[in-house]
Structure formats: structure tokens, C-alpha cells
C-alpha positions in Angstrom: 23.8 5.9 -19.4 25.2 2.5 -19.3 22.6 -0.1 -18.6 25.3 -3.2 -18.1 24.9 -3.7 -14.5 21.6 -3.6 -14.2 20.6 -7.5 -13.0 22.5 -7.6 -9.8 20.7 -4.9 -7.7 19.0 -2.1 -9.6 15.7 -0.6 -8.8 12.8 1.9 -9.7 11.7 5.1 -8.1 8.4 5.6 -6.6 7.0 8.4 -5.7 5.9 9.1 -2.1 2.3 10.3 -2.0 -1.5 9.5 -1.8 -4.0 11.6 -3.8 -7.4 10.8 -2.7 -10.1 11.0 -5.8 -13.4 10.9 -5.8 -13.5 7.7 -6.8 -12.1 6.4 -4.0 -8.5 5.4 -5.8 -5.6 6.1 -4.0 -2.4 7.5 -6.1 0.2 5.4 -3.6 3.5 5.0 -4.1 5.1 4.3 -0.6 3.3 5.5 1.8 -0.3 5.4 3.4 -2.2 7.2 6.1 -2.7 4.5 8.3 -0.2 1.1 9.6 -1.8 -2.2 9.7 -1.4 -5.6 10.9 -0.1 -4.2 13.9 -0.4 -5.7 17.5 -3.2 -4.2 19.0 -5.3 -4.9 22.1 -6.8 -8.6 22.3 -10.4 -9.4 21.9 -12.3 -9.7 24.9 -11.5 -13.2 25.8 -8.4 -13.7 23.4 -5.6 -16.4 24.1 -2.7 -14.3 25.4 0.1 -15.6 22.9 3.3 -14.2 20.9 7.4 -13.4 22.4 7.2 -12.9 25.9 3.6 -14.5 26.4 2.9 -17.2 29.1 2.8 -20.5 27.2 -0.7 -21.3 25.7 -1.7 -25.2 24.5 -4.1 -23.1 22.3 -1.4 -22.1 20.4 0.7 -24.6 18.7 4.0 -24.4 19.8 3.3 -21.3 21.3 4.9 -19.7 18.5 2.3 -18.6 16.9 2.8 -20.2 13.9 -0.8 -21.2 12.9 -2.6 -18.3 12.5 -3.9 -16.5 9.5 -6.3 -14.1 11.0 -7.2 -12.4 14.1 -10.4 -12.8 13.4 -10.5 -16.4 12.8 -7.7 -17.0 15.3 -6.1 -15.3 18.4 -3.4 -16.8 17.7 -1.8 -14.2 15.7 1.5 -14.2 13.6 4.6 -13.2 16.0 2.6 -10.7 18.3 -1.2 -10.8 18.9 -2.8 -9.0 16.5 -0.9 -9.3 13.4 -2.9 -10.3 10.3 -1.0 -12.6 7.6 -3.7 -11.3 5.2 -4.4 -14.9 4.5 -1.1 -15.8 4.3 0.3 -18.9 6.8 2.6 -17.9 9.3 5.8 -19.6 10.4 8.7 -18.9 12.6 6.8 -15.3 13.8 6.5 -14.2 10.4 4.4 -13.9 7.5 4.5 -15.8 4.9 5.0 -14.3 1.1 2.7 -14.4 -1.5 3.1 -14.4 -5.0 0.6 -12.3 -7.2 2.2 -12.9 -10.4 4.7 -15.4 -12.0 5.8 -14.6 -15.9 9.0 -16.3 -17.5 10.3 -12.6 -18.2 13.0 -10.3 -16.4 10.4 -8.6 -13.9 11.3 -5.3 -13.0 9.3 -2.1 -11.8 6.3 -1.9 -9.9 4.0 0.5 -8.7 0.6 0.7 -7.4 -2.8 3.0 -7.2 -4.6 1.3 -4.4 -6.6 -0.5 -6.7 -4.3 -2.6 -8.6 -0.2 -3.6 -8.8 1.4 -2.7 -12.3 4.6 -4.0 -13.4 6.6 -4.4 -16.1 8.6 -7.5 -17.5 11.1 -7.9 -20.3 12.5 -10.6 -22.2 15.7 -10.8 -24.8 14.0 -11.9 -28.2 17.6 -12.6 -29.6 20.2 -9.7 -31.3 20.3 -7.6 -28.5 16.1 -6.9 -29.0 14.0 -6.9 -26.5 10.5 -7.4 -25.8 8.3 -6.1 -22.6 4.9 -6.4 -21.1 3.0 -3.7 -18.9 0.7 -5.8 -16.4 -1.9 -5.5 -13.8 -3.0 -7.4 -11.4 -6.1 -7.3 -9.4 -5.2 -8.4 -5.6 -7.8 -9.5 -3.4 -5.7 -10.8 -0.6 -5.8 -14.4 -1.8 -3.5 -16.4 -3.9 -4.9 -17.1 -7.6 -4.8 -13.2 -8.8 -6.2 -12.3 -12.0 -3.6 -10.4 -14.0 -3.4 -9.9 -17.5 -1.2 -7.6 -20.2 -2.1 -3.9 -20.8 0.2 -3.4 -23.3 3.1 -4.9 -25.2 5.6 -3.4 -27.4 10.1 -3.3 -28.2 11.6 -2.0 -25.8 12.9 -2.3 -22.0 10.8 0.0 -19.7 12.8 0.5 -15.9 10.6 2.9 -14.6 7.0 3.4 -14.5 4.3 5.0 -12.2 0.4 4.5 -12.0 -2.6 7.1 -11.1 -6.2 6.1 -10.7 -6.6 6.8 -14.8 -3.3 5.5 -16.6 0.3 3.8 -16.0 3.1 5.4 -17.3 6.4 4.8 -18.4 9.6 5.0 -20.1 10.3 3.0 -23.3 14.0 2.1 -24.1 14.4 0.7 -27.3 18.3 0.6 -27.2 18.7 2.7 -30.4 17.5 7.0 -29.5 16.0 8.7 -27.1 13.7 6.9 -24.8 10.0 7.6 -25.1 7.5 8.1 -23.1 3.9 6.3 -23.1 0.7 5.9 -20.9 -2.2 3.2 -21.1 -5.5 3.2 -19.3 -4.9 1.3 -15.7 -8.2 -0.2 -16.5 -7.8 -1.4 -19.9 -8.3 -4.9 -21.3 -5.6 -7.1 -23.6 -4.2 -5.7 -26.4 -5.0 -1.8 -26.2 -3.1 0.5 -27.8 -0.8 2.9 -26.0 -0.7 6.5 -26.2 2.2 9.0 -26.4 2.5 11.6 -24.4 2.5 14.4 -26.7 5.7 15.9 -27.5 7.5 14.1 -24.8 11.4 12.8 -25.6 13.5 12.3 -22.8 17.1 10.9 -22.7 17.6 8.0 -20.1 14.4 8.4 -18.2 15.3 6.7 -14.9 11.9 7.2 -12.4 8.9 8.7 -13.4 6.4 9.9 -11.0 2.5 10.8 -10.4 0.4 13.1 -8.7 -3.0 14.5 -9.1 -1.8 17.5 -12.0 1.4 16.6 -13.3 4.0 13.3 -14.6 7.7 13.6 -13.2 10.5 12.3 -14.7 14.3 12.1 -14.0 16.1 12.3 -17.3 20.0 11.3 -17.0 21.9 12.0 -19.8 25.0 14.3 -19.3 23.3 17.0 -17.4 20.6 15.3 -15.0 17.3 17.0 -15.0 13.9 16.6 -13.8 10.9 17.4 -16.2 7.2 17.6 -15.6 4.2 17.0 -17.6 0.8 18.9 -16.9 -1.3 16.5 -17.8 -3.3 17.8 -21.2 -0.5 20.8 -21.2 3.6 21.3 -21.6 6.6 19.7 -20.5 7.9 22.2 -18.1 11.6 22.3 -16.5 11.9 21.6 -12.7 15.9 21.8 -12.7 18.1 21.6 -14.8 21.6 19.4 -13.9 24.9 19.8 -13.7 27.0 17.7 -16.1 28.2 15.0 -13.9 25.7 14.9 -11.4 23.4 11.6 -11.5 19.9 11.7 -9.7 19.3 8.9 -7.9 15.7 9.6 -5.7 12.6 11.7 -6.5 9.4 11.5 -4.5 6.3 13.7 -4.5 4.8 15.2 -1.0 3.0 17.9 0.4 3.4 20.3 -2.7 6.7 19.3 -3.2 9.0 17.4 -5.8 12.1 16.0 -3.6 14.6 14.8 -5.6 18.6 13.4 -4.1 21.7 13.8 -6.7 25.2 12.7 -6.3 28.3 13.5 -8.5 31.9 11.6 -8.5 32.7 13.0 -5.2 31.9 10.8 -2.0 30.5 13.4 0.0 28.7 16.4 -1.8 25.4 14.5 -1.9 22.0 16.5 -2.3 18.5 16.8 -1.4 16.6 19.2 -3.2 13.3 20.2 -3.5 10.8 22.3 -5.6 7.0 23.5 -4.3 4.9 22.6 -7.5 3.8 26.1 -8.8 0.4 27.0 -10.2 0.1 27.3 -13.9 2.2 29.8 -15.8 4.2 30.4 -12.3 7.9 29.2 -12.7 9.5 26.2 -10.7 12.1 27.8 -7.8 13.9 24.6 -7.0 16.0 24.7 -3.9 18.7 22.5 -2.0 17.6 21.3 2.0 20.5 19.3 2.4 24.2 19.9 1.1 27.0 17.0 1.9 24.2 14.3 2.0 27.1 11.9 1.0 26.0 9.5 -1.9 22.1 9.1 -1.2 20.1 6.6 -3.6 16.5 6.2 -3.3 14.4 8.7 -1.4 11.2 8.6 0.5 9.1 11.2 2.3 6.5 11.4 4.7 5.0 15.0 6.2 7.9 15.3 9.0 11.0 13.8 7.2 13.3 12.9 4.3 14.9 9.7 4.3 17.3 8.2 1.9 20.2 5.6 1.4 23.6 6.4 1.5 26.2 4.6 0.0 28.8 5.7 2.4 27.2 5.3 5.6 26.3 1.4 5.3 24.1 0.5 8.7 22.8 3.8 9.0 20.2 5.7 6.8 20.2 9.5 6.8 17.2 11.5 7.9 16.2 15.1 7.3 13.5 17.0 9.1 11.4 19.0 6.7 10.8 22.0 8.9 13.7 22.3 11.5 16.3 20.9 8.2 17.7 18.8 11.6 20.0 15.9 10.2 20.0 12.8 11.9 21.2 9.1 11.5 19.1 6.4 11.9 21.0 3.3 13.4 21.3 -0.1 13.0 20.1 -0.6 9.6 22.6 -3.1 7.9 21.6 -2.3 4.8 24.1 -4.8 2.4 27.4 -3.2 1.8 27.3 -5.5 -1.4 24.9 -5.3 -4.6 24.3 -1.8 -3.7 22.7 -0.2 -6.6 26.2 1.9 -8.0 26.0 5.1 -11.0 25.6 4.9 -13.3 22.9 2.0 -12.5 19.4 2.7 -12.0 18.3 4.7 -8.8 16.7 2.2 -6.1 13.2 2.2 -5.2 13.9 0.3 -2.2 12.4 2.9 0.5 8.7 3.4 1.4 7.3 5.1 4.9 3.9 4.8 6.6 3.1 6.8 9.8 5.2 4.2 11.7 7.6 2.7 9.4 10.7 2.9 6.7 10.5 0.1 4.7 13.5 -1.3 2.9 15.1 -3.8 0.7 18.7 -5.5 2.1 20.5 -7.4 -0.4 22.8 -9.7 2.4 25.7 -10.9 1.1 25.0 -14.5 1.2 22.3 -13.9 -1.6 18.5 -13.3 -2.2 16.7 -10.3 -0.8 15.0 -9.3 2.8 12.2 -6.9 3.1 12.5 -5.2 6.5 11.3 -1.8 8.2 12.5 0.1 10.9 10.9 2.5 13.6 11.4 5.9 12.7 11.7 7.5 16.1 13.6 5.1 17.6 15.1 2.3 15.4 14.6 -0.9 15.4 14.9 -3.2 12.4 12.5 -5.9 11.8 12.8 -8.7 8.6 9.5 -8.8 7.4 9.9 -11.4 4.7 13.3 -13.6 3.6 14.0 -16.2 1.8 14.1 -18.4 4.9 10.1 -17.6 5.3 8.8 -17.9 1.2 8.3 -20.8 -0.3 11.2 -20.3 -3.0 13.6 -17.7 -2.5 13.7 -14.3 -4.1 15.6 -11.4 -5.1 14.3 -8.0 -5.0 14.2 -4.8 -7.4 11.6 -2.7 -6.9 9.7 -1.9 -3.5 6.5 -0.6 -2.9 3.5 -0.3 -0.3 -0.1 0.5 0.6 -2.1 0.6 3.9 -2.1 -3.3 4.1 1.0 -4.7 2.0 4.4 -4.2 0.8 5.1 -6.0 -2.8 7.8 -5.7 -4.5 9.4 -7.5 -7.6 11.3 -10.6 -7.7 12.9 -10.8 -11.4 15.2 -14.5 -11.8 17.0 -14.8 -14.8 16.6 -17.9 -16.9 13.2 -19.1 -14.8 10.4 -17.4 -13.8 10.3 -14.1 -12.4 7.5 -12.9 -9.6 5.7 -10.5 -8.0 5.3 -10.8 -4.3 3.6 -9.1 -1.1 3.8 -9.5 2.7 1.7 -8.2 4.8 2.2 -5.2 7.0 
């Protein structure tokens, strides 16, 4: 799969799930039981304040603009009762933070509710190329402590973290890719593992749950593999020559994955229930003619994905009822839309409120946005009009409290960012 194209808008999957351990640590990847940061009812003897609020000399400029916590301040960002997470507010918004600034090509990033991973590469000179897996430990203030779990040759484009290990894809330009994991919680300079007896061509997303490792692997006939963890690769489905797969998510049982071919219309969603062991996978298509869909997400009622062909709408598939609706005026960019044979986009997360989404305007830079998903209604969460610097966007992902997402620059330092819910 060509990899030319790559810097102007490509992204990593994600996968759409949370596995509760008993350690507390979330597998998240998108999506979260609970929305926060959202207006709520003041506190008893709270200054009214936010759009449509009589004017208040408490608040400065009655915009809001000062506050950094409801708790501190009634004041709140844009609406009462949204929490910048200790992040300033201006113009009704939060302000973006930056977790992590490293003069590489940043790229994926995933999370497990205890840390953000992500990996960065750099060109070392003849076409070889050099790339760090980092973590970073957030606690909701700037000055993170982050440091390198691994380093090796190689690109990686797509990587996914549990509670134990991150794992990811390693292309060294030259042969198949290969696959590798490394303890979440390991210190500088550990060494990685393989995944035994794992070679996969063109790994394009790779994905976590409690049991098994999902990847996409797009090489001629698109496919997508699982791992059971201490046991075989096993086959989910095997592609069609032609056909590109450009989403995968994990939910409810499930592995959801979206395809597209050369045609602009015969689109797919598909879907296998994850079978016990020894049981064989029975994959099966929910949607036929989903147009050219890139990037999926999924929550317990609904699929959601981004079609290339529908720009300012963004399909939506009811699991149980398989009812197929649009939702509406999403401008997501009709330019720097992530095109096969690029990377698929991990620009879609869900909470129980929200679709969360990555717009690449036209003008340049990046907006993070979200949308109702009963009844739409975009709102920009972070642009480059509210960050200190502006920023680009690859690779999207969120948790009960944050989205972050990766802000790779070419030639200067790339960053990874968050805004608060």
C-alpha cells in the first residue's frame, strides 16, 4: 500500500470500547460511560452567567472567559458548568493543552484510562526511519511527565493500548510489517516483544479488548486478523482483492469493521460476534451501499462513520432496527480527506451524548468538534483560533473527561494535545 500521501490528512483507528479490570484501568478507545464538563444546574447561590444569561459584573465581560473551574469559579467556560480542566477559557471555549512536544512526525494515539501513548517518527537520512513509542502520565495540568517505552527502525501508523501492554505495527519499509507489544508501564529502554508468529502485510489499525488484538491487514485482499492473547492468529474475514478497509471498532461482542472498493457507492459495514474458543468467526454485512465510509465508531445503539461522498452529513446505522439515517450539518472538510489508498482515519469517537470529530477546513489547521447524536448540532471544541499555536490533527481519541489527539508539524515540533469535554 502506497504510503506517499500520508502527511496531509491521514489518521489511526481506534477501537470503540471500555473493558473495566479489576484494577480499575479502563481499555478506552473512543468512548466512555459517562459525558463531562457539561452544563449542569448551578450551585446554590451561583452567578447566573454564559449565552443568553442576564449580564453579570461578576463575570468579566460576561463572556465567561475567566474561569477554569466550577468549583473555584461560577463563572464557567461558555455555559455554566463547563470545567476547562485547568485550562483558561476564552471566547466560550476551552483552551488546548499540550501534553507532549517532541521534534518528530507525531502520529497515532491511543489511550487506557490511565495514560496517552503515541508514537513519533523521524527520517534518519536514506529513506530510514526512526520511531519512539511514548507515554504520558496526564494529571490535568500542564508539565506532564512522559518518557519513551520503546525505540526501534521503523514507522509505526497504528497502535492500540490495554491496561497491560501497547501494541503496534512496525514498518520498516523493506517486508512485511511486524507486529510488537511493550509493557504500558514500562520504564526507558525496555525491550519489546513479538507477538509470536504474527506477520501481517500493511497493518493499518490495530485494536484491543479484554481477550484478543485486531488488526486490519491491507495488502491486495483486505482482511482482518485476531490474536488471542497467549494463543493463535485466527481469521475474522478474509477480503476481496480490491476492497480497502478503512474503520474497525470493538463493541458489545462485536468486531465492526467499514470497507470500500473503486466504486463510489458499494460501501460496507460489517460485523463479526467474537466467538468462544475453538468456535469459528461468522462475519456478516449490516449495511450494503454505505457509500465510501472511512473511520468508524460505535456506541450500544449506533454505527457511525464518515463518508467521502456525502460531505456535511455523517451516516448513521442503528444496531438493532439496521435503520439508516443521516446526520446533518456536519461540514466535515471536502479537502484533505483522508483518500485509499491512505491510512483509515481515526477521527470519530462517541460518548453517551456526543460524536466527536476531526474537520480539516480548507483554510488550514484542524478543528475538533462534536455533534448531538439525536438531534445535530455541531459544536467546535478546540481551533486554531482558541490554542496557543495552531495545529493540525491525525489521530483522535477520548475518555470520560478529554478528547486528545495528535498534532504532528513537519520540520518543527510535533504535539500532543487535549481539550476538555
Amino acid at each position: 500500500m502506497p504510503r506517499a500521501s500520508f502527511i496531509a490528512a491521514s489518521f489511526l483507528l481506534f477501537t470503540s470500547s471500555v473493558i473495566v479490570t479489576a484494577s480499575g484501568c479502563h481499555i478506552v478507545a473512543g468512548i466512555e460511560e459517562k459525558t463531562l464538563g457539561e452544563p449542569g444546574p448551578p450551585e446554590p447561590g451561583a452567578l447566573l452567567c454564559g449565552p443568553g444569561a442576564p449580564a453579570n459584573p461578576a463575570c468579566a465581560m460576561n463572556t465567561c472567559d475567566v474561569s477554569t473551574s466550577k468549583v473555584a469559579n461560577e463563572c464557567n467556560c461558555g455555559v455554566c458548568g463547563r470545567d476547562c480542566g485547568g485550562m483558561g477559557c476564552e471566547a466560550s471555549r476551552c483552551l488546548v493543552g499540550t501534553m507532549a512536544s517532541v521534534s518528530k512526525f507525531a502520529y497515532g494515539v491511543a489511550t487506557n484510562g490511565k495514560a496517552v501513548f503515541f508514537s513519533a517518527f523521524e527520517d534518519t537520512g536514506n529513506g530510514i526511519f526512526h520511531t519512539n513509542i511514548y507515554r504520558v502520565e496526564f494529571d490535568g495540568t500542564p508539565g506532564n511527565s512522559w518518557q519513551s517505552l520503546a525505540d526501534f527502525q521503523g514507522r509505526v501508523f497504528a497502535l492500540a493500548a490495554d491496561c497491560e501492554n501497547v501494541y503496534f505495527a512496525i514498518d520498516n519499509g523493506s517486508g512485511p510489517p511486524t507486529i510488537r507489544y511493550v509493557s504500558a508501564d514500562a520504564k526507558d529502554a525496555v525491550p519489546m516483544d513479538f507477538v509470536s508468529g504474527l506477520v501481517a502485510e500493511a497493518v493499518d489499525a490495530i485494536a484491543v479488548d479484554g481477550e484478543f488484538v485486531y488488526w486490519v491487514a491491507n495488502a491486495g485482499d483486505a482482511g482482518v486478523k485476531a490474536w488471542r492473547k497467549g494463543g493463535a492468529v485466527e481469521t475474522v474475514v478474509n477480503g476481496t482483492s480490491g476492497n480497502i478497509i478503512t474503520g474497525l471498532a470493538i463493541r458489545d461482542g462485536y468486531v465492526y469493521w467499514a470497507s470500500q472498493s473503486g466504486m463510489p457507492m458499494d460501501g460496507k459495514i460489517s460485523r463479526a460476534k467474537i466467538p468462544a474458543k475453538g468456535v469459528a468467526w461468522n462475519p456478516e454485512t449490516v449495511k450494503n451501499n454505505a457509500g465510501r465510509p472511512q473511520g468508524l465508531a460505535v456506541d450500544d445503539d449506533s454505527v457511525y462513520w464518515v463518508d467521502l461522498n456525502a460531505v456535511g452529513q455523517m451516516p448513521r446505522l442503528r444496531k438493532a432496527s439496521r435503520e439508516f439515517s443521516l446526520i446533518p450539518d456536519i461540514p466535515l472538510a471536502n479537502v484533505q480527506m483522508p483518500q485509499p489508498p491512505n491510512f483509515p482515519a481515526t477521527w470519530l469517537a462517541v460518548d453517551d451524548e456526543y460524536v466527536y470529530f476531526i474537520d480539516l477546513p480548507g483554510s488550514g489547521g484542524a478543528i475538533i468538534a462534536r455533534s448531538k447524536k439525536i438531534i445535530a448540532s455541531k459544536e467546535v471544541i478546540a481551533d486554531n483560533q482558541n490554542s496557543a499555536e495552531a495545529f493540525s490533527a491525525h489521530a483522535l481519541v477520548a475518555d470520560g473527561e478529554r478528547v486528545y489527539f495528535s498534532a504532528p508539524a513537519s520540520g518543527s515540533d510535533s504535539r500532543i494535545m487535549w481539550v476538555s469535554k
